[in-house]
C-alpha positions as CSV (number, residue, x, y, z in Angstrom):
1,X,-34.2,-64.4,7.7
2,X,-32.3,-65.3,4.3
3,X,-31.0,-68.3,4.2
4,X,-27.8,-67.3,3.3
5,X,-26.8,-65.9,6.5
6,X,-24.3,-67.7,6.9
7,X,-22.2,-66.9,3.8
8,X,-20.1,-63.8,3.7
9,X,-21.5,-60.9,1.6
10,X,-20.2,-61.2,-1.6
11,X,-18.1,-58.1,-3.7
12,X,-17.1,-58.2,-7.2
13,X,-13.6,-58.6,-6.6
14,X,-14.3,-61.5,-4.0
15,X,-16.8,-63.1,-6.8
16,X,-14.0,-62.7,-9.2
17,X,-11.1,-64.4,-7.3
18,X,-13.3,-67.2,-6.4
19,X,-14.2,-67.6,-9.8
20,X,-10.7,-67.9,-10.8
21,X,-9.4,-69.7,-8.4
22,X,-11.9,-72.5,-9.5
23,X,-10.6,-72.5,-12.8
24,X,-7.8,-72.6,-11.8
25,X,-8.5,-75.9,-9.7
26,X,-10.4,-77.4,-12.8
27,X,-7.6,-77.2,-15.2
28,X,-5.3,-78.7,-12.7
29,X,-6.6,-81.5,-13.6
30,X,-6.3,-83.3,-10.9
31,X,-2.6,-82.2,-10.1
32,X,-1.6,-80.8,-7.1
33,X,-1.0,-77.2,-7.3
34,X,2.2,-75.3,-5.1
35,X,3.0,-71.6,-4.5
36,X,-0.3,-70.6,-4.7
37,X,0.2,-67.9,-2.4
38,X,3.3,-66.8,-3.8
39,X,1.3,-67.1,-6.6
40,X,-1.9,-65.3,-6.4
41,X,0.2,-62.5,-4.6
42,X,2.7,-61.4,-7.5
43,X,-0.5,-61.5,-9.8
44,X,-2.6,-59.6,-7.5
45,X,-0.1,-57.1,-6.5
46,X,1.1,-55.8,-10.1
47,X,-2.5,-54.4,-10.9
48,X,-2.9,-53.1,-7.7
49,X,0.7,-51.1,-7.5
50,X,-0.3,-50.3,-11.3
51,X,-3.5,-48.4,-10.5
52,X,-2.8,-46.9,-6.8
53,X,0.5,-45.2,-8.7
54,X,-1.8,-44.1,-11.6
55,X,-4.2,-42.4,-9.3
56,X,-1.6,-41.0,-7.0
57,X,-0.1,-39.4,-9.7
58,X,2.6,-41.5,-9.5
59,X,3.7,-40.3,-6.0
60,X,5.0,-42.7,-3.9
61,X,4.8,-41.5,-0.4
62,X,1.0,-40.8,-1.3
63,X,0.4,-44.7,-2.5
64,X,2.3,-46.2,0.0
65,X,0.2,-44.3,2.8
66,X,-3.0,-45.4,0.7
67,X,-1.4,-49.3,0.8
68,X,-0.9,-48.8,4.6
69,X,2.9,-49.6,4.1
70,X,6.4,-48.1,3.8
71,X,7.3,-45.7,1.3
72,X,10.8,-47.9,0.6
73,X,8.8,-51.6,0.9
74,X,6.7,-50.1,-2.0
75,X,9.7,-48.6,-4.0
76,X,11.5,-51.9,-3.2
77,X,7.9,-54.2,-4.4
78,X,7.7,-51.7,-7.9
79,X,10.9,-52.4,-8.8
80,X,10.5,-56.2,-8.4
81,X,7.1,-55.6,-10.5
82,X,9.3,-53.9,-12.9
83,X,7.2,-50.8,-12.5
């Protein structure tokens, strides 16, 4: 048995998150950081609305279907992305 079997399987979006995230905490600098999650949500989310709507064509009942949530919650969260 390996002797990670313990540690989740890692992906390439996982690997890159975590590696952010710990540059992140190193140029903190020692500060305390707050709003991460509001944070790492906006920054995440923009890329993601970005490419789902590219490769839906840009239709929005087919995106939000593929983002497992409401047609006007997606409307409402491209509009706050300014998308």
């Amino acid at each position: 048995m390996s002797a990670q079997k313990n540690t989740p399987p890692s992906n390439p979006i996982d690997a890159c998150v975590r590696e952010n995230l710990e540059a992140f905490f190193r140029d903190l600098d020692g500060q305390e950081p707050h709003s991460m999650h509001d944070m790492l949500v906006k920054l995440v989310e923009k890329p993601l609305f970005e490419i789902v709507m590219r490769e839906a064509g840009g239709n929005q009942s087919k995106a939000a279907q593929w983002l497992g949530m409401n047609r006007n919650t997606l409307r409402r969260k491209l509009t706050d992305h300014n998308l």
